[in-house]
PyMOL commands that place a pseudoatom at each C-alpha (Angstrom):
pseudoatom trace, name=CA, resn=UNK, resi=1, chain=A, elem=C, hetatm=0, pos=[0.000, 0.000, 0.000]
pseudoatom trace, name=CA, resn=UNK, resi=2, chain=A, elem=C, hetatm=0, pos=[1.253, 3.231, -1.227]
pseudoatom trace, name=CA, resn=UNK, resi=3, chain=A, elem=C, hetatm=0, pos=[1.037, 5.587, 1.575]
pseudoatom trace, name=CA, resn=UNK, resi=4, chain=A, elem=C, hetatm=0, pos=[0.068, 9.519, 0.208]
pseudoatom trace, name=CA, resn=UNK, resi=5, chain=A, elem=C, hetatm=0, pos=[1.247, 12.626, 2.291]
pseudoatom trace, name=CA, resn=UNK, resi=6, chain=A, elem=C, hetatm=0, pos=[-1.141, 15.956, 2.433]
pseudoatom trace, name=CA, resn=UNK, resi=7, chain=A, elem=C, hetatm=0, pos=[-1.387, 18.620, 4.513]
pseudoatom trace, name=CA, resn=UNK, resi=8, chain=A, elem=C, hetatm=0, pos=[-4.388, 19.436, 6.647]
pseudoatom trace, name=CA, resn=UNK, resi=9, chain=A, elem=C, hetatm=0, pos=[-5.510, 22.004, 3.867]
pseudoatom trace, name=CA, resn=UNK, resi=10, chain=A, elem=C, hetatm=0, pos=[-4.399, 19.611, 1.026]
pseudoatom trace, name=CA, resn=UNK, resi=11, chain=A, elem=C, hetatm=0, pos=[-6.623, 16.480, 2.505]
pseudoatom trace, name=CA, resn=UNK, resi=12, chain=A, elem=C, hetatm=0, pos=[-9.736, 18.743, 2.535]
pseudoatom trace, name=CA, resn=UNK, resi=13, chain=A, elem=C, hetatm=0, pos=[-9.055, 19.812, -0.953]
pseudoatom trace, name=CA, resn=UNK, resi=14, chain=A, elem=C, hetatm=0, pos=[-8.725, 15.976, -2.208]
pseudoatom trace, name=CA, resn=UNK, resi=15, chain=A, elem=C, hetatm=0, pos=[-11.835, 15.375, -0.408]
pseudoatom trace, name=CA, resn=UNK, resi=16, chain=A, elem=C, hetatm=0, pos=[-14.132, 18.220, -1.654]
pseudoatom trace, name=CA, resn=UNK, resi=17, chain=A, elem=C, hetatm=0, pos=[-12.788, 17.026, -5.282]
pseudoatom trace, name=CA, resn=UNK, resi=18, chain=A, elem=C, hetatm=0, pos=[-13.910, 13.124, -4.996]
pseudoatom trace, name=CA, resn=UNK, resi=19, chain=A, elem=C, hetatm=0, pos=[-17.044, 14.550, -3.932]
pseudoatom trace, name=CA, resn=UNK, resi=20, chain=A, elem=C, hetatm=0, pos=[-17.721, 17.293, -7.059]
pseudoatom trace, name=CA, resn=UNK, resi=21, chain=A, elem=C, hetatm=0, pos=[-16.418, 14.300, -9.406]
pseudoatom trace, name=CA, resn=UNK, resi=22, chain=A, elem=C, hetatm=0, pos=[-19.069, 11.917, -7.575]
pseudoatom trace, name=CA, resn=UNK, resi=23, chain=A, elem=C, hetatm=0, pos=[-21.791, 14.550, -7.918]
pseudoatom trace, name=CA, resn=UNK, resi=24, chain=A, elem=C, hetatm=0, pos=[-20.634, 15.384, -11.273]
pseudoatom trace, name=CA, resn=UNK, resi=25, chain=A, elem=C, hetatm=0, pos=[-20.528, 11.407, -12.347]
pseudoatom trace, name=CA, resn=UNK, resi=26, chain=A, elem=C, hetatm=0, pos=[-24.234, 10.986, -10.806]
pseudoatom trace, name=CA, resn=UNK, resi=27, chain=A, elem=C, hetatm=0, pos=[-25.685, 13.777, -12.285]
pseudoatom trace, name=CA, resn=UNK, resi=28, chain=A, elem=C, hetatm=0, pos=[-24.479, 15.207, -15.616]
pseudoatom trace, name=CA, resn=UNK, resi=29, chain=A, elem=C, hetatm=0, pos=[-22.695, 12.045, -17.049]
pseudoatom trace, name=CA, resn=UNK, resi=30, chain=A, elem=C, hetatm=0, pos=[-25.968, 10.277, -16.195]
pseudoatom trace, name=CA, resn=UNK, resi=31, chain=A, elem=C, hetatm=0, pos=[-27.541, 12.752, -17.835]
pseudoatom trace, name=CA, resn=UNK, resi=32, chain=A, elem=C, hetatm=0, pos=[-25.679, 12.815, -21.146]
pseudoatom trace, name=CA, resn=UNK, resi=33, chain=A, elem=C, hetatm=0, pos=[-25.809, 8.878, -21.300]
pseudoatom trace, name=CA, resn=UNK, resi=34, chain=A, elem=C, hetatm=0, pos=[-29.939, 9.334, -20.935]
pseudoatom trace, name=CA, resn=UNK, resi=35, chain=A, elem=C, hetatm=0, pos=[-30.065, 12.194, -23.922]
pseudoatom trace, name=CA, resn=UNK, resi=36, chain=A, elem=C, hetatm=0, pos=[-27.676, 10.202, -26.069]
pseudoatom trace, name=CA, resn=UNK, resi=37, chain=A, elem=C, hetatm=0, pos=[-29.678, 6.891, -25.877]
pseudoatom trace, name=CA, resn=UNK, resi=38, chain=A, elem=C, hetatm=0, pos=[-32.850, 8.207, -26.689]
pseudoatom trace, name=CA, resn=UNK, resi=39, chain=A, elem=C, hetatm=0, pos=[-31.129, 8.985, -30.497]
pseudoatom trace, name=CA, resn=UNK, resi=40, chain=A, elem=C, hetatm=0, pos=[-31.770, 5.386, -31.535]
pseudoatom trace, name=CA, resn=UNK, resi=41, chain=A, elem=C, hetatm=0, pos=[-29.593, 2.338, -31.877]
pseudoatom trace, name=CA, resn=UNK, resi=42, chain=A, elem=C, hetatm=0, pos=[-26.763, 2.327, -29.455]
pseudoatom trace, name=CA, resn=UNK, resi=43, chain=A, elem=C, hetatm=0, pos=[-24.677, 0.397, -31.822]
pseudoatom trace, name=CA, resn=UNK, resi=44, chain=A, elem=C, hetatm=0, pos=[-24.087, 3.236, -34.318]
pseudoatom trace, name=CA, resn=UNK, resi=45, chain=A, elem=C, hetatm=0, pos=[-24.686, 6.364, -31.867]
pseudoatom trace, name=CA, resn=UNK, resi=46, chain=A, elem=C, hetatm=0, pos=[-21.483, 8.185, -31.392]
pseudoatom trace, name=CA, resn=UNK, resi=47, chain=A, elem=C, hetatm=0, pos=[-22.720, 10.631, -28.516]
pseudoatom trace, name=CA, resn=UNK, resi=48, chain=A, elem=C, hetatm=0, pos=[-23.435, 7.640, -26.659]
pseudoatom trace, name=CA, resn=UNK, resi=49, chain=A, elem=C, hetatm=0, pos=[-20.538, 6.270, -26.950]
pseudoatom trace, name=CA, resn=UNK, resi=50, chain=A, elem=C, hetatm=0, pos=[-18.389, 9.780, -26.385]
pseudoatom trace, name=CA, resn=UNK, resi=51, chain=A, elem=C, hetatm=0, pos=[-20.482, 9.584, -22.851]
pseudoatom trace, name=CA, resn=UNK, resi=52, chain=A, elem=C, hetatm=0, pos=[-19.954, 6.493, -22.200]
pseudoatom trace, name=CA, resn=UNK, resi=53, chain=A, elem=C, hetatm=0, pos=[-15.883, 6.943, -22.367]
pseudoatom trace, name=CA, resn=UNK, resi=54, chain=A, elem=C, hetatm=0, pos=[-16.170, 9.933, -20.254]
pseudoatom trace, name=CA, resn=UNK, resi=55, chain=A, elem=C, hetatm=0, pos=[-17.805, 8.183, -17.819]
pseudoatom trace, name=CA, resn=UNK, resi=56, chain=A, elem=C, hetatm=0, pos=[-15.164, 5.689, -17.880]
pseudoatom trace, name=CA, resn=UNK, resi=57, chain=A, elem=C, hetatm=0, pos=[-12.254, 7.983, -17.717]
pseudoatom trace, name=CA, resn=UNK, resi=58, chain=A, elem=C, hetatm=0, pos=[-13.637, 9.899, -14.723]
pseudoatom trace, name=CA, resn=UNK, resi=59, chain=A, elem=C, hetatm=0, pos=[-14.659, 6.679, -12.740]
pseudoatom trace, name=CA, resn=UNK, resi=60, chain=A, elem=C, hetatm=0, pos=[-10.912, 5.699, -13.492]
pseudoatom trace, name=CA, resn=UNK, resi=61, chain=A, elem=C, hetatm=0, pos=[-9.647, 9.340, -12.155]
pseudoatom trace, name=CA, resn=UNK, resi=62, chain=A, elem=C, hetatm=0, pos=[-12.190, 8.669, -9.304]
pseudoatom trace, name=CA, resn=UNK, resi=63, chain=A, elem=C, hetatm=0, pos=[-10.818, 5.463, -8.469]
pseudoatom trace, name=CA, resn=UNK, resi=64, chain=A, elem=C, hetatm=0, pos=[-7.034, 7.135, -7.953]
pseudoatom trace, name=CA, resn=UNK, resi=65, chain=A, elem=C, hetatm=0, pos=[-8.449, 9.994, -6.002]
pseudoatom trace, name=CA, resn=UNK, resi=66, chain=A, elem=C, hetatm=0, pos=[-10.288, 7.671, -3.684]
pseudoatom trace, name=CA, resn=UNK, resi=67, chain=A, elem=C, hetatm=0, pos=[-7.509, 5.295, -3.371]
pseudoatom trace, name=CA, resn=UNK, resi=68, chain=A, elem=C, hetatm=0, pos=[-5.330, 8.292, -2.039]
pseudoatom trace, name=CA, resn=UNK, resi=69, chain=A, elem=C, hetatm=0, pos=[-8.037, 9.184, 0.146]
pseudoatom trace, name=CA, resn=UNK, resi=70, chain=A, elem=C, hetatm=0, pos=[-8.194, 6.065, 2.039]
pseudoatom trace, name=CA, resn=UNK, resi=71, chain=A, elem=C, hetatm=0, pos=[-4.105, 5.925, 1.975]
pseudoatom trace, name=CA, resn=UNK, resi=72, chain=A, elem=C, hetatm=0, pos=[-3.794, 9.703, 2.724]
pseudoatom trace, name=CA, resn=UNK, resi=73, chain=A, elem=C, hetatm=0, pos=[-1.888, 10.293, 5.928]
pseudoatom trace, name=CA, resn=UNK, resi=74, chain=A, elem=C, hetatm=0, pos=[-2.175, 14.133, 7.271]
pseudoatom trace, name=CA, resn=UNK, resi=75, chain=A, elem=C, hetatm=0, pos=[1.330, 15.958, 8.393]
pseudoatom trace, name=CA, resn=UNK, resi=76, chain=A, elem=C, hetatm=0, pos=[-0.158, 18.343, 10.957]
pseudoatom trace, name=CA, resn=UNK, resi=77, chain=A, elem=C, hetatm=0, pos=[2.084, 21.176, 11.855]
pseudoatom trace, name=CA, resn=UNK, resi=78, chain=A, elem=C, hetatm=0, pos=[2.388, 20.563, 15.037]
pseudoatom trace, name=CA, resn=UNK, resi=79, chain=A, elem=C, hetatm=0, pos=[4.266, 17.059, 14.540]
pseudoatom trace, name=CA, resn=UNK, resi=80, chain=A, elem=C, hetatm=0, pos=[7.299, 18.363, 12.145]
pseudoatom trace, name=CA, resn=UNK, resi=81, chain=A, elem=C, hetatm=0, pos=[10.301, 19.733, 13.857]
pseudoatom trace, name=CA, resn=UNK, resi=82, chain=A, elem=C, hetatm=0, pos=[10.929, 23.698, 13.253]
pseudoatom trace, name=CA, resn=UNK, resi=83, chain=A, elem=C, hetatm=0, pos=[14.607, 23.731, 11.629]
pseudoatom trace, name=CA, resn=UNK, resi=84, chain=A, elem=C, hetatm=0, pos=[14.493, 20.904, 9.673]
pseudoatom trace, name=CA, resn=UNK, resi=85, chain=A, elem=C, hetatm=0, pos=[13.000, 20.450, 5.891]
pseudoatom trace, name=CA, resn=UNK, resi=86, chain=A, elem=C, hetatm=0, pos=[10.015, 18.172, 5.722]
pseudoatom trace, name=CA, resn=UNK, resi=87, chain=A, elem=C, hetatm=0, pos=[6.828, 18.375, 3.568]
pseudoatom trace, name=CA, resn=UNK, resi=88, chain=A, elem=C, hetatm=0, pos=[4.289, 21.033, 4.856]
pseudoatom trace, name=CA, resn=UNK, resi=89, chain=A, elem=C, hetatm=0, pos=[7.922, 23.864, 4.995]
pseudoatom trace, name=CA, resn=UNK, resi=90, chain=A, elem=C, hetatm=0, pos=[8.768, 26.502, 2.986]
pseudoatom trace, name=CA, resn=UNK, resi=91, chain=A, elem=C, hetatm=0, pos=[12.117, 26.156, 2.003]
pseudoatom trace, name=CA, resn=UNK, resi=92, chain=A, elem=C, hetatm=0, pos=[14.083, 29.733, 0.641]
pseudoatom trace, name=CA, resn=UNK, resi=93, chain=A, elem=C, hetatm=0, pos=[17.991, 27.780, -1.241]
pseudoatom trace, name=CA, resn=UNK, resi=94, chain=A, elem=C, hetatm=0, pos=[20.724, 29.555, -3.710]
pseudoatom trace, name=CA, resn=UNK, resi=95, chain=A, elem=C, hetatm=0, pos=[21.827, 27.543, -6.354]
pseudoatom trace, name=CA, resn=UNK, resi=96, chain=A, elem=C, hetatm=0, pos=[25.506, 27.992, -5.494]
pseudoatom trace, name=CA, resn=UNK, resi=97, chain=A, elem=C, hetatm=0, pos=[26.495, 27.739, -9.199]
pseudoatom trace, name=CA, resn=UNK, resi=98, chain=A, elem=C, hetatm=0, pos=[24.821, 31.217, -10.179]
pseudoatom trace, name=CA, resn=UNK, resi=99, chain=A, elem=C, hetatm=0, pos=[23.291, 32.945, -6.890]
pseudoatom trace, name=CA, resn=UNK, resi=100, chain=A, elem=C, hetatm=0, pos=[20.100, 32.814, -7.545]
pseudoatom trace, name=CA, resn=UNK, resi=101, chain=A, elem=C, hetatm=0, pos=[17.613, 32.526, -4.470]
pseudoatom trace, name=CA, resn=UNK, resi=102, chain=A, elem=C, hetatm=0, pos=[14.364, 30.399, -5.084]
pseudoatom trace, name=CA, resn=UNK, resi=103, chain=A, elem=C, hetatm=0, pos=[11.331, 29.979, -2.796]
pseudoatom trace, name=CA, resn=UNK, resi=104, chain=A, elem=C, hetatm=0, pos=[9.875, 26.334, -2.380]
pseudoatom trace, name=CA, resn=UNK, resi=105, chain=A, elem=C, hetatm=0, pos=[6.870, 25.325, -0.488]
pseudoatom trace, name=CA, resn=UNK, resi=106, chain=A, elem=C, hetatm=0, pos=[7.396, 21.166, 0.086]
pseudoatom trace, name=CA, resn=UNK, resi=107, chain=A, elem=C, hetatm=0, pos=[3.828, 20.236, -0.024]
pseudoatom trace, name=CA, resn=UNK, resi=108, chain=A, elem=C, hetatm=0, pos=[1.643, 16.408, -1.136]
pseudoatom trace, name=CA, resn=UNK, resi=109, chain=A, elem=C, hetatm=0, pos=[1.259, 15.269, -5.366]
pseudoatom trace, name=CA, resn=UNK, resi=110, chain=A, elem=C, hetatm=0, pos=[-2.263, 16.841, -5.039]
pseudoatom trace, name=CA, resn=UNK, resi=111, chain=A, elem=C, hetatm=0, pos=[-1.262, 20.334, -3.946]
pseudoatom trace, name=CA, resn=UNK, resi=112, chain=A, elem=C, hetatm=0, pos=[1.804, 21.295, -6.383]
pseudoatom trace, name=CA, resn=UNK, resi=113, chain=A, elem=C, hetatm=0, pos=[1.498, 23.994, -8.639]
pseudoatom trace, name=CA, resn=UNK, resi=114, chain=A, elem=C, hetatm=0, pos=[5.036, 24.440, -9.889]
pseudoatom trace, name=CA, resn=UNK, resi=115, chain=A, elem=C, hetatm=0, pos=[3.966, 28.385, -10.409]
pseudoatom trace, name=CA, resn=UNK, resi=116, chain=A, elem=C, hetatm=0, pos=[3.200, 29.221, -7.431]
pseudoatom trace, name=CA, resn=UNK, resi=117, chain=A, elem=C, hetatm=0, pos=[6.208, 26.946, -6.392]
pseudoatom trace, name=CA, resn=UNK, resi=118, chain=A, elem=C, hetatm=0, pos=[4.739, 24.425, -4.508]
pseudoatom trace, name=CA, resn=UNK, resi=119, chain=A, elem=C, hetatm=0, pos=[6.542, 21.518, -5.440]
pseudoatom trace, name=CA, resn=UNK, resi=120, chain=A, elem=C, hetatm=0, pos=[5.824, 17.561, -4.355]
pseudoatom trace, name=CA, resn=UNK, resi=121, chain=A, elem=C, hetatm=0, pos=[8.143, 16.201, -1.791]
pseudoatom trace, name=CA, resn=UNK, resi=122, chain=A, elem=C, hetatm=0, pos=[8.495, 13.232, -3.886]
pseudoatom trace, name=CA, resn=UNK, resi=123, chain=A, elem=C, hetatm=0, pos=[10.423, 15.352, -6.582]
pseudoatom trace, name=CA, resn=UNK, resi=124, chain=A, elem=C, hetatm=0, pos=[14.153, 15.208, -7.278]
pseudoatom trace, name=CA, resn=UNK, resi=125, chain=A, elem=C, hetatm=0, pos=[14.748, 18.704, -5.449]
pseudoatom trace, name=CA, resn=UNK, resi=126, chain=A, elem=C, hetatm=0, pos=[12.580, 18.050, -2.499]
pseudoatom trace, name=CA, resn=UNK, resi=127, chain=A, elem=C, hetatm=0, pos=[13.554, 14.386, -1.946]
pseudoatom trace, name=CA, resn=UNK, resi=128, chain=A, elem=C, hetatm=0, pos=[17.459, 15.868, -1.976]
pseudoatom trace, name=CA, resn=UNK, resi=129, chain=A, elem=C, hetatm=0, pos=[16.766, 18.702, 0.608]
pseudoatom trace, name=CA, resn=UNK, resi=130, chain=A, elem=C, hetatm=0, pos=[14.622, 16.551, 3.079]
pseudoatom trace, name=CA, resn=UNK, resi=131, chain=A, elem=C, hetatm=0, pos=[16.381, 16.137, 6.315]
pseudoatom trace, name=CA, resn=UNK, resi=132, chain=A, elem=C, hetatm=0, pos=[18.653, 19.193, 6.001]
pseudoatom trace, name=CA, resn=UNK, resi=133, chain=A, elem=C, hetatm=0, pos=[18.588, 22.808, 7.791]
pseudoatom trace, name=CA, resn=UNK, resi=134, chain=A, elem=C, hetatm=0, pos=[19.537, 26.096, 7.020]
pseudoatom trace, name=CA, resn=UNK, resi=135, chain=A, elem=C, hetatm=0, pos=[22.816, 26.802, 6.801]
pseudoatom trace, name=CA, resn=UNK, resi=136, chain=A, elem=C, hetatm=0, pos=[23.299, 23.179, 4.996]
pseudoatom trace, name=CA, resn=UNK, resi=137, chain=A, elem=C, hetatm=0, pos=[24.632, 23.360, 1.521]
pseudoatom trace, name=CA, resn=UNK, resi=138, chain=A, elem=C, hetatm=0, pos=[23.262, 20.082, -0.084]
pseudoatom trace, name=CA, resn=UNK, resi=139, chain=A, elem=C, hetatm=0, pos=[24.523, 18.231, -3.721]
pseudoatom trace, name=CA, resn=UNK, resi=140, chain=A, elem=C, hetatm=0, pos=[20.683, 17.141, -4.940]
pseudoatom trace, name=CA, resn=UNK, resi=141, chain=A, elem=C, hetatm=0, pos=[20.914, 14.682, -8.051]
pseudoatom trace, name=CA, resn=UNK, resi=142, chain=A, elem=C, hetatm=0, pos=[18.405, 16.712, -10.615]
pseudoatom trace, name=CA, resn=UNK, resi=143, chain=A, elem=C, hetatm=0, pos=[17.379, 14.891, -13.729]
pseudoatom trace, name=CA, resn=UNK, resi=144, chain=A, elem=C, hetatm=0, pos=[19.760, 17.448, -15.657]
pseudoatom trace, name=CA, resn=UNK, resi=145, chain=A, elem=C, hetatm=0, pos=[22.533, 16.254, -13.670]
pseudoatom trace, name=CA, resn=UNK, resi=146, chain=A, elem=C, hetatm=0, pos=[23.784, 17.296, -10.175]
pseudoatom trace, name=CA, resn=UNK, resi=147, chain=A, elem=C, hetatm=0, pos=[23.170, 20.804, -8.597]
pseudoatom trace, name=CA, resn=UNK, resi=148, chain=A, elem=C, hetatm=0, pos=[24.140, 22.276, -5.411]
pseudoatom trace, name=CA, resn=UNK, resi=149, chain=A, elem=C, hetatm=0, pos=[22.174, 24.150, -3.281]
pseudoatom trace, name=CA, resn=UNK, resi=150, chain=A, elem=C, hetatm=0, pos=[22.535, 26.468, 0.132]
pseudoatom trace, name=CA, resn=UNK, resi=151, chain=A, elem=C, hetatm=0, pos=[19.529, 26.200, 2.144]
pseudoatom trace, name=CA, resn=UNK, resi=152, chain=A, elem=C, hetatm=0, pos=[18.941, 29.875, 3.550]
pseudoatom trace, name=CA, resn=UNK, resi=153, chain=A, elem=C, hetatm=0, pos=[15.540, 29.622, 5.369]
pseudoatom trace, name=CA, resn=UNK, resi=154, chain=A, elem=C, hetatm=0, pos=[13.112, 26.725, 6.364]
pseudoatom trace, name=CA, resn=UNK, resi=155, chain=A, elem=C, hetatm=0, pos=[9.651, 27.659, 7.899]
pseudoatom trace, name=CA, resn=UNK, resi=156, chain=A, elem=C, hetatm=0, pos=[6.277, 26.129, 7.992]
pseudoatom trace, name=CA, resn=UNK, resi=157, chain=A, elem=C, hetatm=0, pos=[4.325, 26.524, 4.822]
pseudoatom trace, name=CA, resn=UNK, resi=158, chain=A, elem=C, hetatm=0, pos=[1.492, 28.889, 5.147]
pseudoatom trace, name=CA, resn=UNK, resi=159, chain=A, elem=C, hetatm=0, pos=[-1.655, 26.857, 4.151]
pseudoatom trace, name=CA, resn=UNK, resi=160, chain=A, elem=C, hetatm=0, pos=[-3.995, 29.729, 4.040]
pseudoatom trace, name=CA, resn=UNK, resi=161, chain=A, elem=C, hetatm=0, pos=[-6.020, 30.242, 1.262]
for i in range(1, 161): cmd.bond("trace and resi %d" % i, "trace and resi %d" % (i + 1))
show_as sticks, trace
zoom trace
């Protein structure tokens, strides 16, 4: 059993999207199946079968958000030590090869959004800056090869939206 890491704020998010995919399933796929068998023969009806491969694809994207669900397990806070990166921080590093500072948050697969850089901690950058503190400068193995990195601030990520 794969075991699926979300903040308090990240959970709630997963959950409110099973259930708008559920409602969404019962309701308007049901409701384009209906419309598109009353056009005749099922065999030859190509809205039918359009709504019938939606259906499919969002029970199959249902499925993987309710397995995570029932796998989820919720980093409060509370149970992460201050100084040290974990998901749920904020993480502020220098790439040591040009200068440049870059802001992080560390957060679950469900909540990244690489723009407003919240990245997964399963990725190559988080993975290699878990279990450091500031002040650590850290070689992380990238998929473009190896970078190194100065960790210059670690807080706890602000889940506020």
């Amino acid at each position: 059993m794969q075991v699926y890491y979300f903040t308090e704020n990240g959970y709630e998010k997963l959950r409110k999207e099973i259930e708008a995919l559920e409602k969404y399933l019962k309701n308007d796929i049901a409701d384009e199946i209906g419309k598109a068998r009353e056009h005749g023969d099922l065999r030859e009806n190509a809205e039918y079968e359009a709504a019938k491969n939606k259906q499919a694809n969002n029970m199959v994207k249902l499925g993987t958000l309710q397995e995570r669900f029932q796998n989820a397990r919720v980093i409060r806070k509370e149970d992460l030590p201050a100084d040290i990166v974990t998901l749920g921080k904020t993480v502020e590093i220098e790439k040591l090869a040009n200068g440049d500072k870059i802001t992080y948050s560390i957060l679950g697969d469900g909540e990244t959004d690489i723009d407003k850089g919240i990245i997964s901690y399963q990725s190559p950058l988080a993975k290699g800056l878990m279990k450091h503190k500031a002040g650590d400068v850290v070689m992380v193995q990238l998929p473009r090869g190896p970078e190194e990195f100065k960790i210059l601030k670690v807080e706890y990520y602000d889940d506020a939206d």
